[in-house]
C-alpha positions in Angstrom: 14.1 4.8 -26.3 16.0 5.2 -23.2 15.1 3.1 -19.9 13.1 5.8 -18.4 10.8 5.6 -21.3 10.9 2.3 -22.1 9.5 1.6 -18.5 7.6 4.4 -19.0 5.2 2.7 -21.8 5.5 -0.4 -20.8 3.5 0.8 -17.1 1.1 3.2 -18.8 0.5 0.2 -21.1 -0.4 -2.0 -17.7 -3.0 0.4 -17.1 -4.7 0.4 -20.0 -4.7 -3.3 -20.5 -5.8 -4.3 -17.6 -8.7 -1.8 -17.4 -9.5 -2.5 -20.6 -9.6 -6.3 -19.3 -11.5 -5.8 -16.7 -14.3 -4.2 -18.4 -14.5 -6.1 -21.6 -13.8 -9.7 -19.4 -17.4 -9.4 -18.9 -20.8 -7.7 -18.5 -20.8 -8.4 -15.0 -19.2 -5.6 -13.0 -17.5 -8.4 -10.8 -14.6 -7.9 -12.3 -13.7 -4.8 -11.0 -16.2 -4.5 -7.9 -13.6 -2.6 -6.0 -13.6 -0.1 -8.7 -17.6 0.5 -8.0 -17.3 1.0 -5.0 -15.1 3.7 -5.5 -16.9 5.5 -7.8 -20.2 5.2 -6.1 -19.1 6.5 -2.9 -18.9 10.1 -4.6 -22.8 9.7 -5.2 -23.8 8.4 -1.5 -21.6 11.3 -0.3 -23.4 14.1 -2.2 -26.8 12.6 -1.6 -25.5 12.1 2.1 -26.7 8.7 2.1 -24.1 6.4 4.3 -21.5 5.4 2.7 -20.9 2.1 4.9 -23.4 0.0 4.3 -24.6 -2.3 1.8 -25.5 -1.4 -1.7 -26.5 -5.1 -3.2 -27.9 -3.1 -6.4 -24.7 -1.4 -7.2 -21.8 -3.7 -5.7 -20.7 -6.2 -3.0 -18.7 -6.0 -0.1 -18.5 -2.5 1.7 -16.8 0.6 1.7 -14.0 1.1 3.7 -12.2 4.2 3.0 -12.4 7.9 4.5 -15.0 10.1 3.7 -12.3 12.4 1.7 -11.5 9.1 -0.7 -15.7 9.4 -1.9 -15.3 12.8 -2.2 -11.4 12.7 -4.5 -13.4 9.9 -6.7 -16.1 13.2 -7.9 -14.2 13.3 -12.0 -14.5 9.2 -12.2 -18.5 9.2 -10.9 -19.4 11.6 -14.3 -17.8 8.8 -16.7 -19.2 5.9 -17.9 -17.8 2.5 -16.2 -15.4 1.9 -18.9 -13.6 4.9 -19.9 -13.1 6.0 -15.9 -12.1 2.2 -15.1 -9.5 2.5 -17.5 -8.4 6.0 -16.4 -8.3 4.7 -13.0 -6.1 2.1 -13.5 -3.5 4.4 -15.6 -3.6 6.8 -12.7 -2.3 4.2 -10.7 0.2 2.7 -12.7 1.6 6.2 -13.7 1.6 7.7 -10.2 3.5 4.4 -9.1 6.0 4.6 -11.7 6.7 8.3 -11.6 7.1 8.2 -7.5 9.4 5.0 -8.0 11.5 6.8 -10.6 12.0 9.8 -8.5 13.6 7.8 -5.7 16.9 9.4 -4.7 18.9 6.4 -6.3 20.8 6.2 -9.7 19.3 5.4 -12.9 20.0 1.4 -13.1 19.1 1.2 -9.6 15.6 2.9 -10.1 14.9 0.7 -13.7 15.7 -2.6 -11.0 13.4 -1.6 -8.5 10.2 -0.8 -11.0 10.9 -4.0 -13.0 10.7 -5.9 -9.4 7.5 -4.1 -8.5 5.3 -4.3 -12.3 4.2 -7.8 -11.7 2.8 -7.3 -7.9 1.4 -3.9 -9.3 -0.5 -5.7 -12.3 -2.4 -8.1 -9.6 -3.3 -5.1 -8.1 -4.5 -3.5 -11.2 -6.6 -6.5 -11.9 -8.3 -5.7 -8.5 -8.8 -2.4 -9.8 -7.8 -1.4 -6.2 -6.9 2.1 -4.5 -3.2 0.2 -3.0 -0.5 1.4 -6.3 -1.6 5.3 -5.2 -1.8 4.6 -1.5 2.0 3.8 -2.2 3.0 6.3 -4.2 1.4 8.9 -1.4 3.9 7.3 1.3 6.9 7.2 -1.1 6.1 10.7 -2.4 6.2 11.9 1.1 9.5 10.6 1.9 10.9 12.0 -1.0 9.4 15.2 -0.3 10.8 15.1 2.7 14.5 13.9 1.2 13.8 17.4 -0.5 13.1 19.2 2.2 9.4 19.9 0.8 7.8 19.8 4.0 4.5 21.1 2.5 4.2 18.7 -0.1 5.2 15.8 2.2 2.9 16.4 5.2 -0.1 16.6 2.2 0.9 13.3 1.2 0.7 11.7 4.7 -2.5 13.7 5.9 -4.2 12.2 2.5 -2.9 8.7 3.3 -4.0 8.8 7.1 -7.8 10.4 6.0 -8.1 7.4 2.7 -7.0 4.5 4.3 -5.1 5.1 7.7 -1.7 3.3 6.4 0.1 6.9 5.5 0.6 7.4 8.9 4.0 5.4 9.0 5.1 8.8 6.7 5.1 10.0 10.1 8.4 8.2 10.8 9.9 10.5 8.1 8.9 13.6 10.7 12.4 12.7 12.1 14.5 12.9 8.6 13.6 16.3 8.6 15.5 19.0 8.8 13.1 21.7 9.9 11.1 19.5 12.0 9.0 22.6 13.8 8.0 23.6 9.9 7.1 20.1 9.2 4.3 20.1 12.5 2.8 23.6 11.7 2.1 22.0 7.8 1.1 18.7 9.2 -1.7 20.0 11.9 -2.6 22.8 9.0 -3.4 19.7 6.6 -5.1 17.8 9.0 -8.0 20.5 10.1 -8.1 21.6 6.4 -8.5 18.1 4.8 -10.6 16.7 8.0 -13.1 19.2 8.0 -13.7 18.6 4.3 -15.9 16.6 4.1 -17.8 18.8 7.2 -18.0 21.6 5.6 -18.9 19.5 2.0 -21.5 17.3 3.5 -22.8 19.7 6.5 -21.5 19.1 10.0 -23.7 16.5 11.2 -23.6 14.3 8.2 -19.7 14.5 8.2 -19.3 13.7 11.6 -21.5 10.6 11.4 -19.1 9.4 8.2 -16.2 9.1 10.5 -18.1 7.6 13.7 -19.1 4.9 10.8 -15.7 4.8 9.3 -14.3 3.7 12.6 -16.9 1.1 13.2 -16.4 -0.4 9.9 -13.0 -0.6 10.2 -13.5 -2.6 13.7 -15.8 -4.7 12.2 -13.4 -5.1 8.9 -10.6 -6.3 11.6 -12.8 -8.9 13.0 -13.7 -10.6 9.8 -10.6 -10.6 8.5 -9.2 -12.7 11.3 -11.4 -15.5 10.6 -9.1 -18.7 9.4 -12.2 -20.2 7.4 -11.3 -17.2 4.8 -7.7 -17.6 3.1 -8.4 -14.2 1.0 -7.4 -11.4 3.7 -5.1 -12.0 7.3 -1.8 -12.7 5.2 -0.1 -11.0 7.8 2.8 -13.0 9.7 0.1 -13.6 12.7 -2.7 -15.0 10.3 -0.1 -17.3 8.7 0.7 -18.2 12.7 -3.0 -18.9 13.5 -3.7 -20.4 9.9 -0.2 -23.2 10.6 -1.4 -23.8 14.0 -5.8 -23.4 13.5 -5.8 -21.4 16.5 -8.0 -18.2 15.0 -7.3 -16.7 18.9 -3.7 -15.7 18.6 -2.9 -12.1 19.1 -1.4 -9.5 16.8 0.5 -8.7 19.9 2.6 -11.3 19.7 4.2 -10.0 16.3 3.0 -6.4 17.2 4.6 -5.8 20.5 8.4 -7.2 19.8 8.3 -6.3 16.3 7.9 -2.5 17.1 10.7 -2.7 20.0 12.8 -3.9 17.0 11.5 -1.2 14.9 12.5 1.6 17.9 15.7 0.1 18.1 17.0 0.3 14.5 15.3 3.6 13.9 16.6 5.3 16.6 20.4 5.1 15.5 20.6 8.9 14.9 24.1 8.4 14.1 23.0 7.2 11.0 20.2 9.2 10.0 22.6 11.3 7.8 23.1 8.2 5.8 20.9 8.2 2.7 20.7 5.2 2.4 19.4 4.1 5.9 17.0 6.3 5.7 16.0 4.2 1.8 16.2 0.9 4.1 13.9 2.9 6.6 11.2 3.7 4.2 11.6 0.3 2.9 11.2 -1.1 6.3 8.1 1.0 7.0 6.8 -0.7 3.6 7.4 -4.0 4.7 6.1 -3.8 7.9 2.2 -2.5 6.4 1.7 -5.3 5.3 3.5 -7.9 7.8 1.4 -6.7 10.3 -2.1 -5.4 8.9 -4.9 -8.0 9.3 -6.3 -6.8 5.6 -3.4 -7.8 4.0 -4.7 -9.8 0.8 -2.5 -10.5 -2.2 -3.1 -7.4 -4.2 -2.1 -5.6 -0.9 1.5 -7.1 -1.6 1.8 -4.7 -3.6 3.0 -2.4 -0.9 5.9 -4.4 -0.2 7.4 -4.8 -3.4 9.6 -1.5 -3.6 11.0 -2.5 -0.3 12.2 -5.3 -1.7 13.7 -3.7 -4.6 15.1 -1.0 -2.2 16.4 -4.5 -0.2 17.8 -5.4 -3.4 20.0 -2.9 -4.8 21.4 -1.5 -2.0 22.9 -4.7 -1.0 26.1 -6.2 -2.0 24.5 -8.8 -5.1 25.6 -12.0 -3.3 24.3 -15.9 -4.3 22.4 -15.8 -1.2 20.9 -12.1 -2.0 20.4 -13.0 -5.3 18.0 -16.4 -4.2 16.1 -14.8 -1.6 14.7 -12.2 -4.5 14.3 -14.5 -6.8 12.2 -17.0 -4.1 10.2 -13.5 -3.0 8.8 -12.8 -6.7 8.3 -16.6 -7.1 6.1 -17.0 -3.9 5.0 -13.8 -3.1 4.3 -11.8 -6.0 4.0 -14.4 -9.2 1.6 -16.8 -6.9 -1.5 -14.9 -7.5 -0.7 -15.1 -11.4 -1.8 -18.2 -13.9 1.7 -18.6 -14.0 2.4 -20.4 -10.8 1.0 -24.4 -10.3 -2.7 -23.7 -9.6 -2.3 -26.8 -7.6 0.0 -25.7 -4.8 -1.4 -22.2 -4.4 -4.8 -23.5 -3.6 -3.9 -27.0 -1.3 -0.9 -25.0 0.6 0.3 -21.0 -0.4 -3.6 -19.9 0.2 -4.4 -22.2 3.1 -1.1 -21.4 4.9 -0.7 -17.9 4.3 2.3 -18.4 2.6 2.7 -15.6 0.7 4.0 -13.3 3.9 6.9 -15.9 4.3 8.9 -14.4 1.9 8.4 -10.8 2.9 8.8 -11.5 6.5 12.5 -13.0 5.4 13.1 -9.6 3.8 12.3 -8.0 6.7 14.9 -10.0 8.8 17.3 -9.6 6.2 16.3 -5.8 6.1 17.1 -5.4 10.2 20.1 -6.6 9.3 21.2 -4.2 6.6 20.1 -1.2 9.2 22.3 -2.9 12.2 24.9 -3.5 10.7 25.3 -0.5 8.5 28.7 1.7 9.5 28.5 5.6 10.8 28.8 8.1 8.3 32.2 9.7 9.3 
């Protein structure tokens, strides 16, 4: 087999394993709570029941996706648990993989980058969570865009923004484009037709009410995250600042605010927008920088910053120092979640300090760097 399918099976392969895991690890439905959330939402939506509050009978935690997410999960809600987890989980693995393959690089270049991402997206998988599709929607939109598919790519980002808010960094791709006035009329059209959805679905009043409540969660969500006493979510560089120092009052702003001058700064070198690959170190950037500053980011969230550092990777000249950094990244910020890393040192100082960002946050730097110092095209 050639690489394409080699990586091909060995991702589809992910899917079903780990679903297959998942289910069978137990007769508990712990193990893949996430997933039953997902796939109730679909019955609270059609019964207009609200979809953010507790269900202790059916699963913990809460909902916290758009109304549109409950209403997408409708063909998993009429299987039974096992057969849709697994199906769910090869969706995402698949999706992943194809949008990674399709990036405008060569093919050794592509293998690279979807060999760097599998492990981060198996942690993901064993979360049975939403973030390997949530990814492929922001990826596919910038390559839609690279193919001046500005219908496609303004879905992509409309679905991102109404799921879980983070496709609206696609938006920074509105300014790759070459027909920018074509690539507005299809974004506004996609927003009124996928917004008033669930309106129209659900009747007015009830569909209204879902985003009011969406918002609130979401508030709410924020606030717990940035509690210190809980080392599952805030691995964003300012919860590692407020977990190093124990002050659980530092502001986002104080990563927010100069990080997002930086971000102006390198973007805005239109000189070099006709460069293909600064606009690959862009998207990568925009990767990075989800989870580096979003309060929810957990360890399967990492996920979302692993093609970045692929794209990082093999765009770069394949120095010692390039070469360490990688390998330090996967060791700390992808492999830590895994029984493969010291149990011991994850749980007394990676967990309790946030350490996982670290890593990614270097990237980042390293990125900047890349996009500064990058020449003209002639």
């Amino acid at each position: 087999m050639n690489k394409k399918s080699t990586l091909l099976v060995i991702w589809v392969l992910a899917g079903l394993v780990t679903g297959a895991k998942q289910f069978l690890l137990s007769a508990v439905s712990s193990h893949y709570n996430n997933f039953q959330i997902f796939k109730a939402s679909f019955g609270h939506f059609i019964h207009r029941m609200p979809l953010y509050l507790e269900y202790p009978k059916e699963y913990f935690d809460l909902y916290l996706y758009g109304p549109i997410f409950a209403i997408l999960m409708a063909p998993f809600s009429f299987l039974s648990d096992g057969p849709s987890l697994i199906l769910w989980n090869v969706l995402n693995s698949l999706v992943l993989f194809v949008s990674l393959w399709h990036l405008p690089l060569v093919e050794n270049k592509r293998a690279a980058i979807t060999w760097i991402v599998l492990n981060s997206s198996i942690t993901a998988l064993l979360n049975t969570q939403f973030h390997a599709l949530c990814l492929a929607l922001i990826i596919w939109s910038y390559i839609c865009v690279e193919k001046k598919n500005y219908f496609w790519a303004t879905l992509w980002i409309v679905l991102g923004i109404y799921i879980k808010l983070y496709g609206v960094v696609g938006l920074a791709f509105f300014f790759f484009a070459k027909d920018r006035l074509r690539f507005a009329a299809y974004f506004v059209f996609w927003m009124f037709l996928i917004g008033f959805t669930p309106l129209i679905l659900g009747g007015f009043n009830y569909g209204l009410s879902t985003y009011r409540d969406w918002m609130g969660i979401l508030a709410h969500k924020n606030e717990l995250n940035e509690n210190i006493q809980n080392i599952r979510t805030d691995l964003c560089v300012m919860g590692m600042m407020r977990r190093w120092t124990g002050d659980p009052n530092i502001s986002n702003a104080w990563f927010i605010i100069p990080s997002m001058v930086l971000n102006a700064f390198l973007f805005f070198q239109t000189k070099k927008w006709s460069d293909p690959e600064f606009r690959l170190r862009i998207l990568a950037s925009v990767l990075l920088y989800i989870v580096l500053a979003s309060t929810g980011t957990e360890s399967p969230t990492l996920l979302m910053a692993f093609p970045a550092v692929g794209i990082w990777f093999v765009l770069g000249e394949k120095t010692k120092e390039r070469w360490a950094m990688l390998i330090f990244t996967l060791f700390i910020s992808s492999f830590t979640p895994t029984d493969l890393f010291p149990a011991y040192i994850r749980n007394e100082f990676i967990n309790p300090l946030a350490l996982m960002i670290l890593p990614l946050f270097g990237v980042w730097i390293w990125l900047a760097w890349d996009l500064f110092k990058g020449k003209q095209p002639q």
